[in-house]
C-alpha positions, 0 to 999 in steps of 0.5 A: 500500500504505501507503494502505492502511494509513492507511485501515486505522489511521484505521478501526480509531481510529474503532472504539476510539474513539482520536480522541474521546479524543484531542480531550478529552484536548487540550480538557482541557489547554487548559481546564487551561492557561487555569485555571493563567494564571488562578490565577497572574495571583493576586499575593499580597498578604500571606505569608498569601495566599502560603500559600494560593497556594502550597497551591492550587499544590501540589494543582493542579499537582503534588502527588504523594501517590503515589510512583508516579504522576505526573499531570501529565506534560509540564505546566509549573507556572507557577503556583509560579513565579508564588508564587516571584515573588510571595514575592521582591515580598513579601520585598524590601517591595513589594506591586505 
């Protein structure tokens, strides 16, 4: 009987068309993932530069411009970690 059921619940994914949209769903996150190790591998030179990572943080990772949505639930922000570490080099002097 409960193979019954898987069959029945993998047929009906297939028609509703779950599982495509379960791999780009996935794909897009690994795709949103490399681009955030990307943009924080960035370090900031100057406090001008830190300004500007920090915006391109805000809009990539979290920005939230409505009270009611969330876009990016369960995502980490690994890039403003990345501005906070970058603006600790800059205040203490250091540029590597």
């Amino acid at each position: 009987r409960h193979h019954f059921r898987c069959r029945r619940a993998d047929r009906h994914s297939e028609e509703i068309g779950f599982d495509v949209k379960l791999d780009a769903l996935n794909n897009a996150r690994t795709e949103y993932y490399t681009a955030q190790h990307l943009l924080a591998s960035l370090g900031a030179l100057s406090f001008d530069d830190l300004v500007a990572k920090s915006a391109a943080s805000m809009m990539f990772e979290g920005a939230v411009a409505e009270k009611t949505r969330r876009h990016l639930r369960q995502e980490r922000q690994i890039v403003a970690f990345s501005v906070a570490e970058d603006a600790l080099r800059l205040y203490a002097g250091g540029v590597n």
